[in-house]
C-alpha positions in Angstrom: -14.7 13.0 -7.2 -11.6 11.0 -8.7 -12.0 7.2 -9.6 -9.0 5.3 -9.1 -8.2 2.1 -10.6 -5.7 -0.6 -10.0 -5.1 -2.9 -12.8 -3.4 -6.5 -12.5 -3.4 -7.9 -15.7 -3.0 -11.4 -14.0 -2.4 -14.5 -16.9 -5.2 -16.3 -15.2 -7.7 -13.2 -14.8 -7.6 -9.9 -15.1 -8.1 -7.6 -11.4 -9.1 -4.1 -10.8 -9.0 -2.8 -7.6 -11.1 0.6 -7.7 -11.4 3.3 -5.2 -13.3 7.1 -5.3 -12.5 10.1 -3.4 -10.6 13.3 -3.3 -7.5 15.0 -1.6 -5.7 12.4 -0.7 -8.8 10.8 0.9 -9.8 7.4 -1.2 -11.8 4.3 -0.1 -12.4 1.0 -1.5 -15.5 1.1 -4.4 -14.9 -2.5 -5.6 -13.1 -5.4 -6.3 -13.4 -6.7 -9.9 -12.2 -10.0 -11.3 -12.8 -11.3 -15.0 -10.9 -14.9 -15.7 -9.5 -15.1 -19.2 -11.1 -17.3 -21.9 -8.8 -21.0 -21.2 -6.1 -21.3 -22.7 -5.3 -17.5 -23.8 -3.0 -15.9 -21.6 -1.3 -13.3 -24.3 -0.8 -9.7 -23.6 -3.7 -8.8 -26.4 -6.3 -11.3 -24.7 -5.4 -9.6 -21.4 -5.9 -6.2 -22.7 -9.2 -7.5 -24.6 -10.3 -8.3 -21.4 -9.2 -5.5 -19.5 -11.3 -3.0 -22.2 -14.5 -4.8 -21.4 -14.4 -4.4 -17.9 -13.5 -1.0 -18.2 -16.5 -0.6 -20.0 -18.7 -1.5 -17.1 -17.6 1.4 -15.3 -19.0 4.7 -15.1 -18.0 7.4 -17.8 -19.1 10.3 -15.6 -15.7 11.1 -13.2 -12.2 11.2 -14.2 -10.0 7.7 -14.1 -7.0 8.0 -12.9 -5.0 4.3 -12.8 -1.5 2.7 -12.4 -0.8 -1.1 -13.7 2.6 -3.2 -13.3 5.3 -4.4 -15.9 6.1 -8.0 -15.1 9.0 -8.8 -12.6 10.0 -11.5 -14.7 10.7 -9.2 -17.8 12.7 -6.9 -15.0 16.3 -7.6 -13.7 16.5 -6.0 -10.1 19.7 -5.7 -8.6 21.6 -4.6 -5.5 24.5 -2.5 -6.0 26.8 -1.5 -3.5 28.3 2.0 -3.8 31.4 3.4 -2.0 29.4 6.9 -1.6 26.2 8.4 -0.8 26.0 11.4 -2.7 22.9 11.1 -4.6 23.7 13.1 -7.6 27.1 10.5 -7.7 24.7 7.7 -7.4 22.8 9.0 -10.3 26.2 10.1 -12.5 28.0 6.3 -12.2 24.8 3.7 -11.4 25.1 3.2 -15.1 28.2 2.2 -15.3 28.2 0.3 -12.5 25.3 -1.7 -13.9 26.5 -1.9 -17.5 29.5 -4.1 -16.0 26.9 -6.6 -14.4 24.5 -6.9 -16.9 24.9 -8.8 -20.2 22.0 -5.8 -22.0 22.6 -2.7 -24.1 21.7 -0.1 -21.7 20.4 2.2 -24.3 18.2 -0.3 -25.0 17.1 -0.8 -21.2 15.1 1.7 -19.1 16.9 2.1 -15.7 15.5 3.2 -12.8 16.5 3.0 -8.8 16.2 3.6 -5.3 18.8 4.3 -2.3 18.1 1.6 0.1 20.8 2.9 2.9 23.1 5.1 3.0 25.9 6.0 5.5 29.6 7.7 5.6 30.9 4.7 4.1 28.8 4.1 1.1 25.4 3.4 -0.2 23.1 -0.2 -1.1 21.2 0.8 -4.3 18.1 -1.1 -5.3 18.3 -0.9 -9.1 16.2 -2.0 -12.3 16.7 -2.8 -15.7 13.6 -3.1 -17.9 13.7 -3.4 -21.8 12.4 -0.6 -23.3 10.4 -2.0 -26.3 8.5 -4.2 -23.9 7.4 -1.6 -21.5 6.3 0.9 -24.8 4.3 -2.2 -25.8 2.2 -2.4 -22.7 2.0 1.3 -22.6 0.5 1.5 -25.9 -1.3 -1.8 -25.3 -3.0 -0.3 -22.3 -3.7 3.4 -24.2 -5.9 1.5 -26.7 -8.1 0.2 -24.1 -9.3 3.9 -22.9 -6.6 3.6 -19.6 -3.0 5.9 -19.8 -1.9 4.6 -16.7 -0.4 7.7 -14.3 1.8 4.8 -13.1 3.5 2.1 -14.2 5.5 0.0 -11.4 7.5 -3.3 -11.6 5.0 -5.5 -9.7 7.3 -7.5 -7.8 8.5 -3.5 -6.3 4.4 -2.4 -5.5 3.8 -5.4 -3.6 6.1 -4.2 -0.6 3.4 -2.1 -0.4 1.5 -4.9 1.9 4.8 -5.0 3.6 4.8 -3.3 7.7 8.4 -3.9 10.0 10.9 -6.6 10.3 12.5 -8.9 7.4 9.1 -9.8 5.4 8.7 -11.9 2.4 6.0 -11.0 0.2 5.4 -14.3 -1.7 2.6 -13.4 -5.0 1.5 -17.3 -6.2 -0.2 -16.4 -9.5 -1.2 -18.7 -12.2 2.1 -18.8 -14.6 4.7 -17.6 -11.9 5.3 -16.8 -8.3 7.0 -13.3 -7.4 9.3 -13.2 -4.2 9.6 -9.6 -3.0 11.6 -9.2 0.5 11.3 -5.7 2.4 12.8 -4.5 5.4 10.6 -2.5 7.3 8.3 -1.8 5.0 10.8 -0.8 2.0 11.5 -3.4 -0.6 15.5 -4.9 -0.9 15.2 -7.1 -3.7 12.2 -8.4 -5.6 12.4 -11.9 -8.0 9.9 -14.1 -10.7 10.5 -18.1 -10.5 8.1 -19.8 -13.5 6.5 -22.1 -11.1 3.0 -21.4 -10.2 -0.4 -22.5 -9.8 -1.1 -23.8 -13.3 1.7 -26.0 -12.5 -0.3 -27.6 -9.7 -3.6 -27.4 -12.2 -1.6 -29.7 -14.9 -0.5 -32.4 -12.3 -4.0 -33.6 -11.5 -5.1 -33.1 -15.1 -2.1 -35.3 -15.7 -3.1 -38.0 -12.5 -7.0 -37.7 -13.0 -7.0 -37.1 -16.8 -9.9 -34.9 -16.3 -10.3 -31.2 -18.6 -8.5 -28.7 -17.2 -11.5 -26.1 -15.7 -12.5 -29.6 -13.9 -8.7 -29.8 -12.5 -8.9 -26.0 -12.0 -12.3 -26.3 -9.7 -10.4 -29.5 -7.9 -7.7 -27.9 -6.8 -9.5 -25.0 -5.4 -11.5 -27.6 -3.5 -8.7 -29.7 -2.1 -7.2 -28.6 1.3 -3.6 -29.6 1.7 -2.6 -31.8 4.1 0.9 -31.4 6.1 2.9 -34.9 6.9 3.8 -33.7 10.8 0.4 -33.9 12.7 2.9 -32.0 15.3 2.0 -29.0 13.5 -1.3 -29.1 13.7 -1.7 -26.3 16.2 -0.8 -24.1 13.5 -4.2 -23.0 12.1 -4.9 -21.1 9.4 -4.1 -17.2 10.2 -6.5 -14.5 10.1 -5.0 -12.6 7.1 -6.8 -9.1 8.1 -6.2 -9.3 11.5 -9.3 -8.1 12.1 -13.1 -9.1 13.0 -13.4 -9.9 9.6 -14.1 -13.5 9.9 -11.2 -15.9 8.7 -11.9 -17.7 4.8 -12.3 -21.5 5.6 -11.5 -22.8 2.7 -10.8 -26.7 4.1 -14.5 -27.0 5.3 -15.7 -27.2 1.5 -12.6 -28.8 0.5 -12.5 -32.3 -1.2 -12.4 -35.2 1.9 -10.0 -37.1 -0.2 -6.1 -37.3 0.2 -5.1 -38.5 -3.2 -5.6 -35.3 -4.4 -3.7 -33.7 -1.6 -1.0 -35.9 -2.5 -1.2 -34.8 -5.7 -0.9 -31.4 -5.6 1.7 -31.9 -2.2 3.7 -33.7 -4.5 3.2 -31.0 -7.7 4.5 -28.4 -4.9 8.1 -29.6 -4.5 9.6 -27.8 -7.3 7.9 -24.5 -6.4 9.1 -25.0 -2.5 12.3 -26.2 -3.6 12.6 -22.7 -5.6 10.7 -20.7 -2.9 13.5 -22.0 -0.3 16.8 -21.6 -2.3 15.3 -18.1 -3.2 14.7 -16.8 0.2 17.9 -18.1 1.3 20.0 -16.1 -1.7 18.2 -13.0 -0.6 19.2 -13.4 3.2 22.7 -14.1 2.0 23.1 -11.3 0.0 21.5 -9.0 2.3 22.7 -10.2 5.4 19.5 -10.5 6.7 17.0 -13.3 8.4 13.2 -13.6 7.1 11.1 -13.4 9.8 7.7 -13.9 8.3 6.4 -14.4 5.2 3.2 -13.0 3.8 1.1 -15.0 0.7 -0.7 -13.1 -1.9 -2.3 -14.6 -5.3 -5.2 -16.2 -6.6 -2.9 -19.6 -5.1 -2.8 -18.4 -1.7 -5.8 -19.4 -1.3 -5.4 -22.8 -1.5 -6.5 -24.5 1.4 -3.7 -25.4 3.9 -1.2 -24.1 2.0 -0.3 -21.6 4.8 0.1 -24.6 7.0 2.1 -26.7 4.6 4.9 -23.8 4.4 5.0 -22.8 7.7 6.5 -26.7 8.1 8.3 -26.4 4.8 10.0 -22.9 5.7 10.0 -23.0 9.3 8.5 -19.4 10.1 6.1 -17.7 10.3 3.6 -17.3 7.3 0.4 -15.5 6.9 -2.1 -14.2 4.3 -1.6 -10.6 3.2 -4.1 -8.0 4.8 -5.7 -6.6 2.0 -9.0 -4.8 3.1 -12.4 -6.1 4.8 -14.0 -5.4 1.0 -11.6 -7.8 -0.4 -12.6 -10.8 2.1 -16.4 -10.1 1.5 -15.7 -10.2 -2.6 -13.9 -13.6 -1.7 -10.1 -15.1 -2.3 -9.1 -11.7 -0.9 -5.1 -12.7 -1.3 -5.6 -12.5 -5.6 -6.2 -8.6 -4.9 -3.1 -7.5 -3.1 -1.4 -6.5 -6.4 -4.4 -4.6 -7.6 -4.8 -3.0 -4.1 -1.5 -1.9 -4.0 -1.3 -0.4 -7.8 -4.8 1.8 -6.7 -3.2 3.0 -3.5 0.0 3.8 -5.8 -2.4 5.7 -8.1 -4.0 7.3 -5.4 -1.0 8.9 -4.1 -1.3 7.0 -0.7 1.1 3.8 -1.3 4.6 4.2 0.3 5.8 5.8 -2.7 9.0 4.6 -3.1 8.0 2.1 -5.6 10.8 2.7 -8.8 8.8 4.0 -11.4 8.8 3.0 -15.2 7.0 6.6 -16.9 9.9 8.4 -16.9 12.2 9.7 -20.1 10.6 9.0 -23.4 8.1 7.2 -21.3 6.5 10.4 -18.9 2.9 10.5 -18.2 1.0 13.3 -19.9 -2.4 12.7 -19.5 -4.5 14.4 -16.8 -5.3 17.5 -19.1 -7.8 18.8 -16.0 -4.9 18.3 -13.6 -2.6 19.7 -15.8 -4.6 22.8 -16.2 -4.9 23.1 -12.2 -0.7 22.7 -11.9 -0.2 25.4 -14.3 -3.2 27.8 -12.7 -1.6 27.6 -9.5 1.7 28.2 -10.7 1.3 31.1 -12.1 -0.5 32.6 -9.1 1.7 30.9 -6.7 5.3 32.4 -8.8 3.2 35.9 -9.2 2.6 35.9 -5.0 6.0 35.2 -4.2 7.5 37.2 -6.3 4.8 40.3 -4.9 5.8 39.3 -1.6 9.6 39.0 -2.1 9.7 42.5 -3.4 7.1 43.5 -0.4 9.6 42.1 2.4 12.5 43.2 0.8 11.6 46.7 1.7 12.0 46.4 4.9 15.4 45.4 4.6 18.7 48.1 5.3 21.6 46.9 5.5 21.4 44.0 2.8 19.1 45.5 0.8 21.6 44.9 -2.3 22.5 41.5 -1.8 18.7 40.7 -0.6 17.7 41.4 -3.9 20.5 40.0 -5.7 18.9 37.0 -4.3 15.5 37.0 -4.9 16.6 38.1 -8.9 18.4 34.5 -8.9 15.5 32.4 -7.4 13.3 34.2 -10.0 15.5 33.9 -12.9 15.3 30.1 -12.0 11.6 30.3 -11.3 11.2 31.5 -14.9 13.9 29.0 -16.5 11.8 26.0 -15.1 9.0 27.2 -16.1 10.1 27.4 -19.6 11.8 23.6 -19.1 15.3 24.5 -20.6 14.2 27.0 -23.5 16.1 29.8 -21.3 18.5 29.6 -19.0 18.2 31.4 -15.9 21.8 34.0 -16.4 19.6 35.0 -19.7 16.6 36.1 -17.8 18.0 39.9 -17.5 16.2 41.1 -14.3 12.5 41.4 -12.6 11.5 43.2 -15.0 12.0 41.0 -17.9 11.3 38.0 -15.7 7.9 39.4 -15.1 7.5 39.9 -19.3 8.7 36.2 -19.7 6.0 35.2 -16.7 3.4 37.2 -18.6 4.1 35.5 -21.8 4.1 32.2 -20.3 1.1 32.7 -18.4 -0.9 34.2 -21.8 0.5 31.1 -24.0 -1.1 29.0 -21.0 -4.0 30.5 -20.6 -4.5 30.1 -24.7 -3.9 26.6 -24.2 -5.8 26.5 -21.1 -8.8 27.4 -24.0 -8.1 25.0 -26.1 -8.2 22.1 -23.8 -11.6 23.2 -23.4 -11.4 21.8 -19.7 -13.4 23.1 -16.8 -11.8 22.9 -12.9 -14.2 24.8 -10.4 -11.6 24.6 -7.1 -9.5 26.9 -6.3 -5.7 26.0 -6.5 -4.7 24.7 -3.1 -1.5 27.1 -3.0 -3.3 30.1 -3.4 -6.3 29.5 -1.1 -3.5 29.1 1.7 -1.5 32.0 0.7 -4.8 34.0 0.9 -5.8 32.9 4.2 -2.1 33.0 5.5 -2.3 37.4 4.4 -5.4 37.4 6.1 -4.4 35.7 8.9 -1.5 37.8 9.8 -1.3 40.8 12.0 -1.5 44.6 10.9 1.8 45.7 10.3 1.7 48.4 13.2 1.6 45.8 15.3 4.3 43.6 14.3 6.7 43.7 11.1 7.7 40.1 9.9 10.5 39.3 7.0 9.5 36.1 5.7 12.7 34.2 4.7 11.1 30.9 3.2 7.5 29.7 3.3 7.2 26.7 2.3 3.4 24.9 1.8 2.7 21.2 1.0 -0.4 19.1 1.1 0.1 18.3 4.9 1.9 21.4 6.0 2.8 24.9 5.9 6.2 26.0 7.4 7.2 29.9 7.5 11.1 31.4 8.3 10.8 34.8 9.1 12.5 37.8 10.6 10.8 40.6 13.3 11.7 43.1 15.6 11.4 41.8 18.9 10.2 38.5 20.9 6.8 40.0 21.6 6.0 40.5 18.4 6.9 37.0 17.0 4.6 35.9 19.7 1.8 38.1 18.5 2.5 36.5 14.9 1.9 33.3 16.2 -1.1 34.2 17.9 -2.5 36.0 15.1 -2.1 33.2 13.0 -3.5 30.7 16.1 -6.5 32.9 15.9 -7.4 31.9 12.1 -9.7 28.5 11.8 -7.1 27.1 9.2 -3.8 28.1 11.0 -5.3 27.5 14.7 -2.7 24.3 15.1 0.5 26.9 14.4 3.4 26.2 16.4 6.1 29.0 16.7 9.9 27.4 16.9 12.6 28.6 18.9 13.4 32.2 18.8 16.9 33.4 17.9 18.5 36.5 18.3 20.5 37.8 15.1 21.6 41.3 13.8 18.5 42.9 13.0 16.3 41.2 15.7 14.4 38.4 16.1 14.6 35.0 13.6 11.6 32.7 14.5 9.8 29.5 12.4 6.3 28.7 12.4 4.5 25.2 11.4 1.2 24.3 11.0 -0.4 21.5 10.0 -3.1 21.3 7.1 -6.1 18.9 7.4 -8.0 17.4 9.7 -5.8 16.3 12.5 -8.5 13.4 13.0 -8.5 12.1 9.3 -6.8 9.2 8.3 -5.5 8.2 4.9 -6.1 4.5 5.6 -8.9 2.8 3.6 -11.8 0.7 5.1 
C-alpha cells in the first residue's frame, strides 16, 4: 500500500494532506498542520519544518508526494492562437510568448495547456516560471527525504476544487491571496495579489498595540460584521454540502465590534484588489463569475463569506474539501494540500501544467520504475508474438502486413532505447528482437542492482494472459487482431474474422470470462476478407468510485 502526500508549504504553516491506498483507489489518512516559529517565513524555515513532520510518519510504505511552486513567482498568460494544431502550438508558443514577456526564455521553464480549440484558432493557458527558483525548491525539498513526483503552480492545482460554471477559486493565505478562475472545472487564468491575512493580523496589532500571536488569536475570534442588515439572510454556507455539520465560527467569536471594524476596515485593499482582479479576468475571457469558492487558513474568518457576498455581489461559498478535513478543523486551509495529494495520487483532473519536465523530470520511484520496465518488456515481447501469430493468417497483404508490423517494431525498439537508435537503423525482426534482448538483459542487470523487490504481476501482462485464455479455440472462430489497446480502465480490441457468427462467438467467449464478462462487441462491418468488428470492456469494479471519503 502507497502513502501519498500533499505538501503546502504555506508562509504561516506548513500542510500535508496524506492519503493510503493502491490502484487508483486512495482515501484520506490525515490532515497535518505545523505553524512556523513567528516571524520566519523563509523557504529554509519552511523546509525545516516540513522535514520534522515528515519524520512523524511511518518509514514502512513507499511515499509518493507532489508540492506547489508559488503563483506569485509564476506569470500565467492567455494566448490566442490562429490554429489548433497541437504540434504548431508547441513549435511557435515560444515565440509567441517571448514577444509578451520582458524574461530570457532560456532562462524560464515554460509549460502550457490548450484551453479551446476550434477551426478558427486556439486560447492557450501558458506559464513562465524561472528556472533557478523552481531547481531551488526541488533540491530544497530532496534534502528533506521528499522528491516530489509533482510539482504544480498552486494557483493551476487549486481548480482542482473547481466543478461547472464560471468559478473563482479565491486561496486567502497568510502573505498573499491566489485568484484562480476555471470554467467548468478547467482553470483559464490563475493570479497572486500580496494582500493577505497577515495584513489583517498587523492592523489590530497596529489599533490594540497588543504582540502579534495575541492579534493572530483576535482575529480568529472576531466574526465580521456586514454594514446592510438586508443581507442578513445570507448565512454562512455549508462548505461540504453535506451532513457534515457547518463550522460556526461567530458563536466563539469576540462580542465586540471595534475589532470587526478593525479588520472590515484592514479588508478594503484586499477587496479592492479581489474586485479589479475578477473583473480583468471576466474581461479578458469574456466571461461572468458566477460563484466564488474561499479556501485558506483566512477563509475561515468568521463572516467573511457574508461580508463578500455584499462586497462582490454573488454567490460565495467555502470550498468542499472532505468530511476528514472539517473534523481536523479550519477545513478551507487544506484545499491546496488536498488537491496536491489527489494530484499525486493520480486522481486530480490532471490537466494541472506541470513543472518536472526537461532538466527538471522526476526519476525517483526506483520500485515503480522496475515494474514499467518489467512490463514492457513482456508487453513489446507479446505483441510482437502475436503480431507475427496474426499475420499468418493473412493472403493477400501478407507483404505489406508485415511491412507494417517491422515499422511499429523498429519504433517500439527506438523508444525503448530513447534516441540512441533510430527506428530506419533497426534492420528487421530479427535484429529488433537482438536489440530487445539486449535491452531487456541490461535491464534486468540493473533491475539487480536496484536491489528492489515488486511481488505483483505487471497489469499488462495479467490482462493479456487472461485475454488468450479467454478467447475461443481457433476451430471455432479465427480472429485478426488489428489493435488492442489496454489502459487502467479499459481494454478495446480491432479485429478481423470470417463471418458474423463467429464475431459473435468471440464476444461471447470473452463475456464468458469473470474479467471480460462486461465486453461489448461494436458494430460489425463487412470488408474484403470478412468480417471487421471492435470489442470494449471495461476493467474494475463497475461499483468502485475514485472519490475519497
Amino acid at each position: 500500500m502507497a502513502r501519498i502526500i500533499g505538501v503546502d508549504l504555506g508562509s504561516h504553516s506548513v500542510k500535508l494532506a496524506v492519503m493510503t491506498g493502491a490502484f487508483g483507489r486512495f482515501e484520506v489518512e490525515e490532515y497535518l498542520a505545523e505553524e512556523l516559529p513567528e516571524g520566519e517565513h523563509d523557504l529554509p524555515a519552511r523546509l525545516e519544518c516540513l522535514e520534522s513532520m515528515l519524520a512523524s510518519l511511518p518509514t514502512d510504505e513507499r511515499i509518493t508526494s507532489a508540492a506547489a511552486f508559488p503563483t506569485e513567482h509564476s506569470s500565467v498568460r492567455l494566448i490566442s492562437l490562429p490554429f489548433s494544431d497541437k504540434k504548431q502550438i508547441q513549435q511557435t508558443l515560444g515565440f509567441e510568448v517571448e514577444g509578451q514577456v520582458p524574461f530570457d526564455l532560456d532562462e524560464m521553464l515554460l509549460t502550457h495547456r490548450v484551453l479551446d480549440s476550434s477551426p478558427e484558432g486556439s486560447r492557450v493557458v501558458a506559464a513562465l516560471s524561472a528556472r533557478d527558483r523552481v531547481g531551488h525548491l526541488l533540491t530544497g525539498l530532496s534534502e528533506t527525504g521528499t522528491d516530489p513526483r509533482s510539482l504544480v503552480i498552486d494557483g493551476d492545482v487549486l481548480g482542482d476544487h473547481a466543478s461547472s460554471g464560471i468559478q473563482a477559486i479565491v486561496d486567502i493565505g497568510h502573505q498573499r491571496t491566489i485568484v484562480t478562475v476555471c470554467k467548468d472545472g478547467s482553470v483559464c487564468g490563475t493570479r497572486a495579489i500580496s494582500l493577505a491575512g497577515a495584513h489583517l493580523t498587523q492592523a489590530l496589532v497596529d489599533a490594540r498595540s497588543i504582540p502579534w500571536s495575541e492579534a493572530e488569536d483576535l482575529k480568529h475570534r472576531t466574526a465580521l460584521r456586514t454594514s446592510y442588515d438586508a443581507e442578513a439572510e445570507w448565512e454562512e454556507d455549508n462548505p461540504t454540502g453535506s451532513s457534515t455539520p457547518t463550522e460556526q465560527p461567530a458563536s466563539t467569536a469576540s462580542d465586540s465590534s471595534h475589532e470587526s471594524d478593525i479588520l472590515r476596515e484592514a479588508l478594503q485593499p484586499l477587496l479592492a484588489s479581489l474586485r479589479a482582479t475578477l473583473i480583468n479576468f471576466e474581461d479578458s475571457l469574456g466571461v461572468e463569475i458566477d460563484e466564488v469558492l474561499l479556501a485558506g487558513g483566512t477563509a475561515n474568518l468568521g463572516g467573511l463569506t457574508r461580508v463578500l457576498k455584499v462586497d462582490l455581489g454573488v454567490r460565495v461559498r467555502r470550498v468542499s474539501v472532505s468530511d476528514m478535513a472539517h473534523a481536523a478543523g479550519k477545513p478551507a486551509r487544506y484545499a491546496l494540500s488536498h488537491a496536491l495529494a489527489r494530484r499525486a495520487a493520480g486522481i486530480s483532473s490532471g490537466e494541472e501544467m506541470e513543472l518536472r519536465r526537461d532538466s527538471f523530470k522526476f526519476r525517483g520511484d526506483l520500485a515503480n520504475m522496475k515494474n514499467t520496465i518489467l512490463g514492457s518488456i513482456v508487453a513489446l515481447a507479446a505483441v510482437f508474438l502475436m503480431g507475427i501469430g496474426f499475420a499468418a493468417w493473412k493472403s493477400m497483404d501478407y507483404k505489406s502486413e508485415i511491412e507494417r508490423l517491422d515499422m511499429e517494431i523498429a519504433t517500439v525498439v527506438a523508444d525503448m532505447y530513447k534516441g540512441e537508435i533510430s527506428a530506419e537503423e533497426v534492420g528487421g525482426p530479427q535484429e529488433a528482437l537482438t536489440k530487445l534482448q539486449a535491452k531487456a538483459l541490461e535491464t534486468m542487470e540493473l533491475i539487480d542492482l536496484l536491489g528492489a523487490s515488486v511481488d505483483e504481476i505487471p497489469p499488462v501482462v495479467s490482462t493479456v494472459h487472461d485475454l488468450s485464455n479467454a478467447m475461443p479455440a481457433s476451430s471455432k472462430a479465427r480472429i485478426d487482431v488489428r489493435e488492442l489497446t489496454i489502459t487502467q480502465r479499459s481494454l478495446n480490441l480491432d479485429a478481423e474474422t470470417d463471418t458474423y457468427d463467429s464475431a459473435s462467438t468471440i464476444e461471447a467467449s470473452l463475456q464468458a470470462h469473470q474479467r471480460f464478462k462486461r465486453a461489448v462487441k461494436g458494430d460489425d462491418k463487412k470488408v474484403r476478407d470478412g468480417i471487421r468488428f471492435s470489442i470494449s470492456v471495461p476493467l474494475g469494479d463497475a461499483d468502485s468510485s475514485s472519490e475519497e471519503g
